[in-house]
C-alpha positions in Angstrom: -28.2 -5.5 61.4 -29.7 -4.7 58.0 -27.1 -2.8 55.6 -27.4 -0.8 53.1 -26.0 0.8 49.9 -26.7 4.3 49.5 -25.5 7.9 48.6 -24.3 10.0 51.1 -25.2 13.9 50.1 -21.6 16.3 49.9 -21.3 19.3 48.7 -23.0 22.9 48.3 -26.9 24.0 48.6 -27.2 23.6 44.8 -23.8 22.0 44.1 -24.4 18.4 45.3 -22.3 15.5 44.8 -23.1 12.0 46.9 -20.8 9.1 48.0 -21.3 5.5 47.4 -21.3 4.3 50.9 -22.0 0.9 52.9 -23.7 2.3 56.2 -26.4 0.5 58.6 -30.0 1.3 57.7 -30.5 2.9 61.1 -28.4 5.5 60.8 -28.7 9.0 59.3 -28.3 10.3 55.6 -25.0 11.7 56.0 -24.4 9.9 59.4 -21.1 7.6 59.6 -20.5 5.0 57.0 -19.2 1.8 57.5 -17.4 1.9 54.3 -17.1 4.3 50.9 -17.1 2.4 47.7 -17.5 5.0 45.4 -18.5 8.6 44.0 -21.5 10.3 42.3 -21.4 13.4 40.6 -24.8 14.1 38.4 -24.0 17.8 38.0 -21.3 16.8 35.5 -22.4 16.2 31.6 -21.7 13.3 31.3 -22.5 12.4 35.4 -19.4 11.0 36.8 -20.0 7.3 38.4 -17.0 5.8 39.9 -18.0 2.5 42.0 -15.1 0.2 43.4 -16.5 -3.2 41.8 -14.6 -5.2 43.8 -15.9 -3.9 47.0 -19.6 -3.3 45.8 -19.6 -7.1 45.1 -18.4 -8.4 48.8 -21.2 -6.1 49.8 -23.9 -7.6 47.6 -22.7 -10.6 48.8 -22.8 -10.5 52.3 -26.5 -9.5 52.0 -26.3 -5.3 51.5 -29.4 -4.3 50.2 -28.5 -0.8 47.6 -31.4 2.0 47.3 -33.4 2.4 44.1 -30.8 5.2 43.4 -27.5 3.2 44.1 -29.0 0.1 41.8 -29.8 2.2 39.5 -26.0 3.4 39.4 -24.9 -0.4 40.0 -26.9 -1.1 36.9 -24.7 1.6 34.9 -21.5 0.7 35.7 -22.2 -3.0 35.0 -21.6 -4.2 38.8 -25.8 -5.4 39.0 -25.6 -7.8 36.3 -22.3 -9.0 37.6 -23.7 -9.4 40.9 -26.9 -11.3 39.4 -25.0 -13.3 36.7 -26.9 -10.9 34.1 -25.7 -10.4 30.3 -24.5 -6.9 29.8 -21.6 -7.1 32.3 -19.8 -3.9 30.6 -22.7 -1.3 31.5 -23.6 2.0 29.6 -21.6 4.1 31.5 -20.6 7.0 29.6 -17.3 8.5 30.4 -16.3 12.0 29.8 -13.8 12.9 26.7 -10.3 14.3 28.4 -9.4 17.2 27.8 -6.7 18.6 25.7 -3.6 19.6 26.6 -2.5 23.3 26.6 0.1 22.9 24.4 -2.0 21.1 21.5 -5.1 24.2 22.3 -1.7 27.0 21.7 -0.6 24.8 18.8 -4.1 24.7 17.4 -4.7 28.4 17.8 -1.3 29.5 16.7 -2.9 27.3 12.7 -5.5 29.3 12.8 -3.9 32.2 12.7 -1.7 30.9 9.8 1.7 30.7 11.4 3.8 27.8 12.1 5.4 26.5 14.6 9.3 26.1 13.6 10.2 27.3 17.3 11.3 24.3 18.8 12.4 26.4 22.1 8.6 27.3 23.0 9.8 30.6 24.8 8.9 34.1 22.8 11.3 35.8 24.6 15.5 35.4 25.5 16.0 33.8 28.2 18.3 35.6 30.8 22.0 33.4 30.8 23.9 32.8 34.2 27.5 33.8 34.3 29.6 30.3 33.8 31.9 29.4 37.1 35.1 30.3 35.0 33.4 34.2 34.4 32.4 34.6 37.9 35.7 33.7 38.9 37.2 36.3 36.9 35.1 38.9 37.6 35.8 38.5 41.0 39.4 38.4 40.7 39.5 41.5 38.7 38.0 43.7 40.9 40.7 42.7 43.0 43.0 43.6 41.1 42.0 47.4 40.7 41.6 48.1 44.0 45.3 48.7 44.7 45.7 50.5 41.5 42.9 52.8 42.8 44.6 52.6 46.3 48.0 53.8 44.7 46.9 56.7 43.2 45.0 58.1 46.2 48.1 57.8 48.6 49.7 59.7 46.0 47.5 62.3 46.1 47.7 63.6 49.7 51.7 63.5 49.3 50.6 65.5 45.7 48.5 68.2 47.6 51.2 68.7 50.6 53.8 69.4 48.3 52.2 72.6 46.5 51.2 73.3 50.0 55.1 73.3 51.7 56.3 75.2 48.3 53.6 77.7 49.5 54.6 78.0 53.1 58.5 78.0 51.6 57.3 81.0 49.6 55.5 83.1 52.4 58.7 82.5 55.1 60.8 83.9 51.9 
């Protein structure tokens, strides 16, 4: 069974990205692979390559043969000359710079605009404070509490307004 390195095609119509994969020569271009080693992404500046060394080299031992597209890449990331006992084991792989954070972008942007940044709490606004146990506790109780004042004054009441009523019968029957 020959095998063979080769990039297996992902992605959209003009969006493409390819796999690193092991697969049998036989088979299709995006058919079943044997094994992924690795990822290929030329639409980003700089490309991203990201080959498993350690498995392309068991593979290039045991008698895989890669396209002229996957040696190329081998030859990038160093694994080639590794695999042929070459000089220039480290590659010329060009790897993109990471990005900065948020933070240091706001922090930057807040110097050009000439002010500082002596706010160590990072929010612009107040943040909104949870009653503590003890307050809650308290409310709670004191609600409590003035419901049989309000009750007291509301039996009253009835007992208030039947009184001006039965002096008002007592007057009509005199």
């Amino acid at each position: 069974m020959a095998v063979k390195i080769r990039l297996k095609r992902m992605g959209k119509i003009r969006a493409p990205f390819y796999r690193v994969v092991v697969m049998d020569s036989r088979t299709k271009r995006d058919g079943r692979a044997i094994e992924e080693i690795g990822k290929y992404h030329p639409t980003e500046e700089p490309s991203l390559i990201q080959i498993d060394s350690e498995r392309a080299q068991y593979w290039l031992g045991n008698g895989a043969q890669p396209t002229e597209a996957v040696a190329a890449l081998l030859k990038i990331t160093g694994d080639w000359q590794k695999y042929k006992g070459e000089p220039g084991t480290e590659g010329t792989l060009k790897v993109k710079a990471p990005k900065p954070s948020k933070r240091e972008l706001y922090e930057a942007a807040l110097a050009a605009a000439g002010k500082s940044t002596d706010d160590t709490s990072g929010a612009t606004t107040a943040k909104r404070r949870a009653p503590k146990k003890a307050d809650e506790a308290a409310a709670v109780e004191a609600p409590a509490a003035e419901a049989p004042a309000a009750e007291a004054p509301a039996a009253d009441a009835p007992v208030a307004a039947e009184a001006p009523a039965a002096e008002a019968a007592d007057g009509e029957k005199a």
